[in-house]
C-alpha positions as CSV (number, residue, x, y, z in Angstrom):
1,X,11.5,17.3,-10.4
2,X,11.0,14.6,-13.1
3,X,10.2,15.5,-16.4
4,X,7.0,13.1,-18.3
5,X,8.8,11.7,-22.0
6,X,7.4,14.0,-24.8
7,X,5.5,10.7,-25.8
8,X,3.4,10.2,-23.3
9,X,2.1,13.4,-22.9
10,X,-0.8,12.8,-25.0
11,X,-2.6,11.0,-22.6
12,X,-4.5,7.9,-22.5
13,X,-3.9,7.3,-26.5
14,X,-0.2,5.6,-25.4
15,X,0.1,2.4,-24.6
16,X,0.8,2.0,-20.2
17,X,2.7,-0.9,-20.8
18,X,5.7,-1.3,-22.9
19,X,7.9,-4.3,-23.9
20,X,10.5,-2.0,-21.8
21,X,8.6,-2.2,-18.9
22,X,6.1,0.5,-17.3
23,X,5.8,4.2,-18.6
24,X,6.4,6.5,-15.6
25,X,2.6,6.3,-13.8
26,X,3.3,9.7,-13.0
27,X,2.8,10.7,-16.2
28,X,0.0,8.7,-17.4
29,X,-4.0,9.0,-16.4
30,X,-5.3,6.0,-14.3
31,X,-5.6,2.3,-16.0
32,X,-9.3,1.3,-16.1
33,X,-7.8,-2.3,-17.2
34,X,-6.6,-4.5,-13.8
35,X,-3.1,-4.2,-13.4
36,X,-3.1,-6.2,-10.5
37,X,-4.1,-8.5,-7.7
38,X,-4.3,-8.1,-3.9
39,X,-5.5,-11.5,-2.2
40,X,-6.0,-11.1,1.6
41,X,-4.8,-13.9,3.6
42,X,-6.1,-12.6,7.4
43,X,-4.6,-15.2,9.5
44,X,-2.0,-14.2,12.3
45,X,-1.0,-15.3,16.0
46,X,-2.9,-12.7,17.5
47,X,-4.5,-9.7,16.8
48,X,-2.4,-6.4,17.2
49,X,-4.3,-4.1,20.0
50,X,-4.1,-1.1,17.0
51,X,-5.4,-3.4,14.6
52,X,-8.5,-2.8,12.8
53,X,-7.9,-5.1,9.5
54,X,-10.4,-8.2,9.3
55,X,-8.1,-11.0,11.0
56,X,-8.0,-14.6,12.3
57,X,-6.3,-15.1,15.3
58,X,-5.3,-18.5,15.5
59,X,-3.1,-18.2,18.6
60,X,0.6,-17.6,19.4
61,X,1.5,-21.3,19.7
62,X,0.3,-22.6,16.3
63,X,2.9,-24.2,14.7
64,X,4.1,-22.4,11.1
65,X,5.4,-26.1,9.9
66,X,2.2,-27.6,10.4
67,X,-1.1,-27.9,8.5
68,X,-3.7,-25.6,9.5
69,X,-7.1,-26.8,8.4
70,X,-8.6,-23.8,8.6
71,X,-5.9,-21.8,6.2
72,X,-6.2,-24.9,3.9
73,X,-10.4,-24.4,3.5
74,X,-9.9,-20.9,3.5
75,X,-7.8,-21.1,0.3
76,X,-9.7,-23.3,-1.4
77,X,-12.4,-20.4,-1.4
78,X,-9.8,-18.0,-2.9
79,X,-9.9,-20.1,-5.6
80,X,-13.5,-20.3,-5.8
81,X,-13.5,-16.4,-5.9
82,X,-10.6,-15.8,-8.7
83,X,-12.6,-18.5,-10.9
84,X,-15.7,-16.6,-10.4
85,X,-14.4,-13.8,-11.4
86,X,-13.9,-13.0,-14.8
87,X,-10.5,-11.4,-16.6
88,X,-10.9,-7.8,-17.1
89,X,-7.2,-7.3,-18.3
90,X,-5.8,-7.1,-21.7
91,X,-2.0,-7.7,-20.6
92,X,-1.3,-10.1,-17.7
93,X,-1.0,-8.7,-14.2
94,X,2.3,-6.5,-13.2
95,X,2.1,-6.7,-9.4
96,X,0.4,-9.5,-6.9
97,X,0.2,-8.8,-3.5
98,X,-0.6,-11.0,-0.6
99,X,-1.2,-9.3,2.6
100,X,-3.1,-10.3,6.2
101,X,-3.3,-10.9,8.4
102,X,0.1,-12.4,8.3
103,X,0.5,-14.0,5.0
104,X,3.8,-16.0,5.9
105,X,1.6,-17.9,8.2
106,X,0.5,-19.8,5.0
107,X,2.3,-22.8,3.9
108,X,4.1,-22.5,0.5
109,X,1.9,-25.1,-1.3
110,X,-1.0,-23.2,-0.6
111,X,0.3,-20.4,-1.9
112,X,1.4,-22.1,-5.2
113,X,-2.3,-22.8,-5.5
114,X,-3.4,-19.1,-5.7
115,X,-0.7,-18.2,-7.9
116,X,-1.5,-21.0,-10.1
117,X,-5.3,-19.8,-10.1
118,X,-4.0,-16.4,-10.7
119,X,-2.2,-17.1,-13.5
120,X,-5.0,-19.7,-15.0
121,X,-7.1,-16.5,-14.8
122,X,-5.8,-13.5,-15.4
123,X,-1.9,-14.3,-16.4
124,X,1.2,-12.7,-14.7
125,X,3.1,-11.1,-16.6
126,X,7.2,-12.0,-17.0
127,X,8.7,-10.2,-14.4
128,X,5.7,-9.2,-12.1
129,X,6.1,-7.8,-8.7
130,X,5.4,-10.6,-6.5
131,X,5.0,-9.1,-3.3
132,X,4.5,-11.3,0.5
133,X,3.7,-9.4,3.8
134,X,5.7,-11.5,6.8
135,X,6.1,-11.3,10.2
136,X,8.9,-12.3,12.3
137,X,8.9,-15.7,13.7
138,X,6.5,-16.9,11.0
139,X,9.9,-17.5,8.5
140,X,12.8,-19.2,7.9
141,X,15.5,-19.2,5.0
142,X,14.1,-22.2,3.9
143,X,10.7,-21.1,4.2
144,X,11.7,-18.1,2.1
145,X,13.5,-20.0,-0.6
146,X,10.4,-22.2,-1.1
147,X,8.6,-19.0,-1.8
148,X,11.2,-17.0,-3.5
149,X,10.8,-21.1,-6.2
150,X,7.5,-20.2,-6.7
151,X,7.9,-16.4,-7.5
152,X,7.6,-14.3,-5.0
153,X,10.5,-11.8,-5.2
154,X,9.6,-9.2,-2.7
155,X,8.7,-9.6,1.3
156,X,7.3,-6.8,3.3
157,X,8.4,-7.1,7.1
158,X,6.1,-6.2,9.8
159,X,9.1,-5.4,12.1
160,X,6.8,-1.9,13.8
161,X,9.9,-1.4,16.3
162,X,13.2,-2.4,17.7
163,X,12.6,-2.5,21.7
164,X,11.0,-5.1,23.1
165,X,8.5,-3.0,25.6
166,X,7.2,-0.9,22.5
167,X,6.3,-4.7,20.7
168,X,4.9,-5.5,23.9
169,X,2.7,-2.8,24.1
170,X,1.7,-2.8,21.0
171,X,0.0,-6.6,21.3
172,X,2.8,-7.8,18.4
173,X,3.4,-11.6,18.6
174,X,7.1,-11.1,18.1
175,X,10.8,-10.1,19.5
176,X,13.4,-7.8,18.8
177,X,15.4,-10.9,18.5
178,X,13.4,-12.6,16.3
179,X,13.0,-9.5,14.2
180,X,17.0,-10.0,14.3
181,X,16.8,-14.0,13.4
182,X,14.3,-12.5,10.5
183,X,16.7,-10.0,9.4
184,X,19.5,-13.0,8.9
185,X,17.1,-14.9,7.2
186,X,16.4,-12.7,4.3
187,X,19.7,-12.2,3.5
188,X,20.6,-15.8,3.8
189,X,17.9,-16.5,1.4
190,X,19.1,-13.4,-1.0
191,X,15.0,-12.0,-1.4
192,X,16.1,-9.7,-3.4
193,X,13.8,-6.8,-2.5
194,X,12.4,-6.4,0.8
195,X,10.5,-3.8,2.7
196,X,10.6,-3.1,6.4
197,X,7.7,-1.1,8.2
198,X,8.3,0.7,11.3
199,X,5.7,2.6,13.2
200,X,5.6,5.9,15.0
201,X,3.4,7.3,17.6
202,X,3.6,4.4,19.8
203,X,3.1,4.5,23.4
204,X,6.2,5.5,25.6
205,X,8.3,6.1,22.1
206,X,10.2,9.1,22.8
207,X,13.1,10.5,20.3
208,X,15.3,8.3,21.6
209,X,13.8,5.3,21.0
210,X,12.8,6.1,17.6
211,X,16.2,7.3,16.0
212,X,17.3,4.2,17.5
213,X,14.8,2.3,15.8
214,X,15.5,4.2,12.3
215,X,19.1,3.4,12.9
216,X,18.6,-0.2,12.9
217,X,16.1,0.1,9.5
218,X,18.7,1.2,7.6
219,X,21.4,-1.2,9.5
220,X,19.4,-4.0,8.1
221,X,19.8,-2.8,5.0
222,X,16.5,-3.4,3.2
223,X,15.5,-1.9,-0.7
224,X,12.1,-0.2,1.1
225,X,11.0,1.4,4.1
226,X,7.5,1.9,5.3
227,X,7.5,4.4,8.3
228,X,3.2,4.6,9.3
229,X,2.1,6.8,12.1
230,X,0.1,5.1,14.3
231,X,-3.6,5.4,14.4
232,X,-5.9,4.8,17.0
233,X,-9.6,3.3,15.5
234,X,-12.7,3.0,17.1
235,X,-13.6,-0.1,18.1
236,X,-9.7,-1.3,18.6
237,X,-8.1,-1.9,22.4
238,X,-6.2,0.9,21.8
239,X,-9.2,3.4,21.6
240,X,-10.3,2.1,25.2
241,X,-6.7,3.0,26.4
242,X,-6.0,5.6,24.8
243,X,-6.4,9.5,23.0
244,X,-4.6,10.7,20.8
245,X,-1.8,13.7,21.3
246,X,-2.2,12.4,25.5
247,X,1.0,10.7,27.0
248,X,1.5,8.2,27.0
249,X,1.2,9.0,23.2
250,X,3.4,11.4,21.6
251,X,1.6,14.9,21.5
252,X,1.0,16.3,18.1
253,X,4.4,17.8,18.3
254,X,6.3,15.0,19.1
255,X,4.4,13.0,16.4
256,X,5.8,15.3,13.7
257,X,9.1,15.7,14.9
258,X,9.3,11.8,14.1
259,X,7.9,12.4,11.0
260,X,11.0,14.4,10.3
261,X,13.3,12.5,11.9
262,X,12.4,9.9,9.6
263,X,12.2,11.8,6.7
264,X,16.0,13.0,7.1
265,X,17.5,9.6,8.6
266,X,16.3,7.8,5.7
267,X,17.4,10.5,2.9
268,X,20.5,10.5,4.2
269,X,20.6,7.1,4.1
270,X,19.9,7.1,0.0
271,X,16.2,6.3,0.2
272,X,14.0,8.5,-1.7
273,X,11.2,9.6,0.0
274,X,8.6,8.7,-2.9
275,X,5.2,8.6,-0.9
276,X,4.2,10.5,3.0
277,X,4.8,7.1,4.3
278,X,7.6,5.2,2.2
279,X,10.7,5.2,1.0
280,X,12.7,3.3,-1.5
281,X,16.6,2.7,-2.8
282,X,16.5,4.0,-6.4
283,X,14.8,1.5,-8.4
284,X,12.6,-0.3,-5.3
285,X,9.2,2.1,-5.3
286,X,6.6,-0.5,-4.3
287,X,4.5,-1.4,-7.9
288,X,1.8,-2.6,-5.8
289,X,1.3,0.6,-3.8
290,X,2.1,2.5,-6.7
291,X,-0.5,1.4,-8.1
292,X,-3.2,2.3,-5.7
293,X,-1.9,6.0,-5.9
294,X,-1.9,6.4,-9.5
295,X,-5.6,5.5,-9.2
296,X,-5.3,2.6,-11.5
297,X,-8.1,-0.5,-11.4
298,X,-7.2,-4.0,-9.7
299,X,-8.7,-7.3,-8.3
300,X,-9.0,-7.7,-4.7
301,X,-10.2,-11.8,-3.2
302,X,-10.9,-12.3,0.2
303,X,-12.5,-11.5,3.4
304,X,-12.5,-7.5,4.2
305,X,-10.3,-7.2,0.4
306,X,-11.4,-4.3,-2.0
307,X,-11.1,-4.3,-5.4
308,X,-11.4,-1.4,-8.1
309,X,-13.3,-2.4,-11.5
310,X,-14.9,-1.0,-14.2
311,X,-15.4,2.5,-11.7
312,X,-16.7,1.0,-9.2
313,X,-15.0,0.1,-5.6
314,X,-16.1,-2.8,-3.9
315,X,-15.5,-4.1,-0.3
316,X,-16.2,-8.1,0.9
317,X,-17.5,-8.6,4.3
318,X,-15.0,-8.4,7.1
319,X,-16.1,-11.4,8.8
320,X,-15.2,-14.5,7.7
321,X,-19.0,-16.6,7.7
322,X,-20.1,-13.4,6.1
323,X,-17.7,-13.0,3.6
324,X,-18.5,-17.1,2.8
325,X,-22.0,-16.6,2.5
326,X,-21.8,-13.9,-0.4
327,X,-19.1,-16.0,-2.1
328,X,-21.5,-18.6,-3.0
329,X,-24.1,-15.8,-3.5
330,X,-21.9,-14.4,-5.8
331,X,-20.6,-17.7,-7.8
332,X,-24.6,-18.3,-8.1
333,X,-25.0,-14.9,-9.6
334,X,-24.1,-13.8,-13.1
335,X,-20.8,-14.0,-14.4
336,X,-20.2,-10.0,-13.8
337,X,-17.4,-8.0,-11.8
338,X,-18.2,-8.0,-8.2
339,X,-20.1,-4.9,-7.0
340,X,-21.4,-4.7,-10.9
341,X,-24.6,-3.5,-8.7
342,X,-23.2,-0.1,-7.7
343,X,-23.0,3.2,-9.8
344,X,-19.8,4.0,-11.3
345,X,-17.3,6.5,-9.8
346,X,-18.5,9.9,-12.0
347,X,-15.4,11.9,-14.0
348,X,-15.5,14.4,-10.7
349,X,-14.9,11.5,-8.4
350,X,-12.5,9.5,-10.0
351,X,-10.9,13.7,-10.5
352,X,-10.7,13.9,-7.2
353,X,-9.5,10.7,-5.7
354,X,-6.3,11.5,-8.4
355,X,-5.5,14.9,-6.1
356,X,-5.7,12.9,-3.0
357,X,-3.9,10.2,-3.8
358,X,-1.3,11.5,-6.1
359,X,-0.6,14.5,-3.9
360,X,0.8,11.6,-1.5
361,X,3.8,10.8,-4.1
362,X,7.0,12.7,-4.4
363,X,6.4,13.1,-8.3
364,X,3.2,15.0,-7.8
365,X,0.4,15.5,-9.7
366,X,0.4,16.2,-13.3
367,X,-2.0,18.7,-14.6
368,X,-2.4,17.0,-17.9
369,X,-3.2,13.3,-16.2
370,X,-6.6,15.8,-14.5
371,X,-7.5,17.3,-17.9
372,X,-7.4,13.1,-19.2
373,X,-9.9,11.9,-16.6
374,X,-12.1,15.4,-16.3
375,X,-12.1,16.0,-20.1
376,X,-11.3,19.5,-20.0
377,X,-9.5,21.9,-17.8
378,X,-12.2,24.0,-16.0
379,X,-11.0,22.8,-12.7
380,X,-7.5,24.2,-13.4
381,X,-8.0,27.5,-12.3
382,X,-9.5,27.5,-8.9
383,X,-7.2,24.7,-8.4
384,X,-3.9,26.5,-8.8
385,X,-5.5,29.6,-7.0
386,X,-5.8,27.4,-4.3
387,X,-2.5,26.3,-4.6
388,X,-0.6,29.5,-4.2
389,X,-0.8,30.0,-0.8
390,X,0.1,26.5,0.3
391,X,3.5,27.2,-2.4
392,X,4.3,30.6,-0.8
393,X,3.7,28.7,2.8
394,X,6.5,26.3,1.4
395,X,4.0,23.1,1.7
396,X,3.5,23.0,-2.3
397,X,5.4,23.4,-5.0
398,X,4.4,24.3,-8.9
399,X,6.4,23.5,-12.1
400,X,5.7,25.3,-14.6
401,X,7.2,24.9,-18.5
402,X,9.2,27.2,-20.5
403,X,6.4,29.9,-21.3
404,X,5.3,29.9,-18.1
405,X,2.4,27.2,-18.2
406,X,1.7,25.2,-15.0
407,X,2.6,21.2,-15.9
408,X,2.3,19.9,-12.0
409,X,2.6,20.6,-8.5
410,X,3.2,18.8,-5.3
411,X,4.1,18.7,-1.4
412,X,7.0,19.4,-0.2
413,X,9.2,17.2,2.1
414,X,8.3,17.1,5.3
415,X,6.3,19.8,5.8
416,X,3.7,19.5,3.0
417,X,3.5,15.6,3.9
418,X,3.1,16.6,7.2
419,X,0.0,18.9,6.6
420,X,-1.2,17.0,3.0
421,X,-5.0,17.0,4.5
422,X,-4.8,20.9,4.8
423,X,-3.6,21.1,1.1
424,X,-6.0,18.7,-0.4
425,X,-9.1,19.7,1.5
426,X,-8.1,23.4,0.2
427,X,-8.1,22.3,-2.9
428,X,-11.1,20.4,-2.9
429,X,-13.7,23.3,-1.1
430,X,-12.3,25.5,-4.4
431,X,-13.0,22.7,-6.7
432,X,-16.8,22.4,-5.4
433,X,-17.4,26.3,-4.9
434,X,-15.9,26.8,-8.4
C-alpha cells in the first residue's frame, strides 16, 4: 500500500499544491479552494437509450465541420456564466474538463473561447489537465491537432463496445469501424493521454463478447480505461425495455464475473486498478476524477452541471430554457457563488461523503484525512469495529503502523469493489448508532 510523506501528515496546515506538482490527494483532507472546472457541453447526434445526462440531440446527420448555431449561442452563455461567477481559488485551476453530451461535437474556436474565459477568470495553471470527452465519428487528426494547439492534452473516448449489434442496441451514433478510424486518429495526432470507456451489462453481452471487447482496449493501447457497468434509470428507453439481472441483461452473476474479467485483463495488462470503475498506466490516474473522489471543491457551468463551493453542492437545471432563465436570474443577482442560498454541508456530511467516495480508490481512506475534516476522532472506533468483519470477509483491508495503530483501510480488488455499498452502508449505520 502507499505510504503518506511524513510531511504531510499534519493535515490541512501543508500546502496541496507544490511547485513539484500535487501532494498525493490520498493523503491530504479535501481542498475547500476550486481546483478545477467541469463545463458541460450537452450536445450529441442522438441521445443514447441508457442515457439519462441532460442532452441536445441535434441529429445523426449534422455535419461536425459546419457551424452549428445553436452550439455557437449556447457558448456564448458559458461565458456569461464563468464571468458571473466569481474566483474562489488562490492558485490557478489544475484540471478542466469538458464533458456532454459529446463535447468533440464543438468546433475548436468555440472551445478557445471558454478556455480563454476560463483562464480570464480563474487562471490555469502551467501544466493543467486539460481533459475532452469524444465520440467516434465526431474527430479527425486534424480536428484533434487544433485542439491538442489550444491545450487540451487528454481525450476521453466514448467507445462503450467493439461489436456492432451491442452499439446498436445501445442507441450509440457510431461504428465499430469508426471506433477503429478513431483509434488511428489519436495516434496520428500523438494526444498524449487518452482514456477509453467501455461498458458492461449490456444487452446480449455474454463473456465472449466482452473479453473480446477488453482485448481490443488494451490493443488500442490507450494511458486510461473506464470500464462502467451499465445502469438502467427511470425515465430512460431502457427502463421500458428492460429489468435489471433479466436476459437479455446479464444476471447479477454474470454482471460480476465481468467485473472481474475486467479487473484481471486490465492488471495484466499494466493498468492499475486505482478506482471500482478505472484504470490507469502508472502515471495517467484521471486529475479530474480524482478530484471529485478526494472530495475537493470545483466550478461546474452549464445546463444539468454541478459545482461544489464554499460546502455547498449545487445543480443547474437540466433543461436547456430552464437552465437559461436562471442564468440571467443569476447574473441579475448578487455577485455570490451559485447556490450561496443553501446551508453548507455540516463536518458529519462532508465526513461521510469522504468514506464513500474515497473507499472507491485503490489508496483507500486515510484515517488522519477523517480526524482533519471531523475534528477529532470519536468516529474512529465504531468505524473500525465495523470494519473487521468486512477485513476477515477479505472485502477490506486495514494498515496499521509500527505500534499497532490503524493509519487506513480500503477494498479489496475485485471483491470489495464489487460489494463497496455493503461496506460503506456498514459503516455508515455504525457511524449514526454510535
Amino acid at each position: 500500500m502507499h505510504a503518506c510523506p511524513r510531511s504531510v501528515r499534519i493535515g490541512s496546515a501543508v500546502q496541496r499544491l507544490t511547485h513539484g506538482g500535487w501532494v498525493p490527494s490520498f493523503c491530504l483532507p479535501p481542498s475547500a479552494d476550486p481546483v478545477g472546472a467541469y463545463i458541460h457541453l450537452p450536445f450529441c447526434k442522438r441521445k443514447c437509450l441508457y442515457c439519462d445526462f441532460p442532452v441536445i440531440a441535434l441529429g445523426r446527420a449534422v455535419d461536425v465541420a459546419a457551424p452549428v448555431p445553436a452550439i455557437e449561442a449556447y457558448v456564448g452563455s458559458l461565458e456569461r456564466e464563468i464571468a458571473a461567477t466569481p474566483a474562489q481559488n488562490p492558485h490557478p485551476l489544475q484540471s478542466v474538463y469538458f464533458g456532454g453530451g459529446t463535447p468533440s461535437l464543438t468546433p475548436p474556436p468555440l472551445v478557445e473561447r471558454l478556455l480563454h474565459a476560463l483562464e480570464r477568470a480563474y487562471g490555469i495553471a502551467p501544466g493543467a489537465e486539460v481533459s475532452f470527452e469524444a465520440d467516434p465519428g465526431t474527430f479527425d487528426a486534424g480536428r484533434l491537432r487544433s485542439l491538442q494547439a489550444l491545450g487540451v492534452n487528454r481525450l476521453s473516448v466514448g467507445v462503450q463496445a467493439f461489436q456492432d449489434d451491442l452499439l446498436h442496441r445501445c442507441g450509440r451514433s457510431h461504428s465499430v469501424a469508426e471506433v477503429h478510424a478513431a483509434i488511428e486518429a489519436i495516434h496520428a495526432a500523438g494526444v498524449p493521454a487518452w482514456s477509453l470507456d467501455l461498458m458492461s451489462g449490456l444487452p446480449g453481452l455474454d463473456p465472449g463478447a466482452w473479453a473480446a471487447s477488453l482485448e481490443a482496449a488494451v490493443a488500442a493501447a490507450p494511458t486510461h480505461v473506464s470500464v462502467y457497468d451499465l445502469q438502467v434509470e427511470a425515465g430512460t428507453p431502457f427502463a421500458a425495455m428492460y429489468r435489471p439481472g433479466q436476459e437479455p441483461l446479464p444476471s447479477d452473476d454474470a454482471a460480476a464475473a465481468m467485473f472481474g474479467q475486467a479487473s484481471e485483463c486490465l492488471r495484466g495488462a499494466g493498468y492499475e486498478h486505482y478506482e471500482i470503475s478505472n484504470y490507469a498506466l502508472p502515471g495517467s490516474r484521471s486529475r479530474h476524477n480524482t478530484m471529485y473522489w478526494s472530495g475537493s471543491s470545483f466550478y461546474g457551468f452549464g445546463m444539468g452541471a454541478a459545482s461544489y463551493l464554499q460546502g455547498r453542492r449545487f445543480s443547474r437545471p437540466k433543461s436547456l430554457p430552464a437552465y437559461l432563465r436562471w442564468l440571467e436570474a443569476y447574473r441579475e443577482g448578487p455577485r455570490e457563488s451559485p447556490g450561496a442560498e443553501l446551508p453548507p454541508e455540516s463536518r458529519r456530511d462532508v465526513l461521510l461523503d469522504a468514506i464513500m467516495l474515497r473507499s472507491r480508490l485503490r489508496d483507500g481512506v486515510w484515517l488522519t484525512v477523517l480526524e482533519d475534516i471531523a475534528g477529532d476522532k470519536r468516529h474512529e472506533p465504531a468505524l473500525l469495529s465495523a470494519l473487521e468483519p468486512h477485513v476477515a470477509a477479505g472485502l477490506a483491508w486495514l494498515e496499521r503502523d509500527g505500534e499497532g495503530a490503524a493509519t487506513h483501510f480500503g477494498l479489496t480488488d475485485p471483491e470489495g469493489f464489487l460489494l463497496s455499498n455493503d461496506v460503506v452502508s456498514d459503516i455508515f449505520l455504525a457511524l449514526d448508532e454510535s
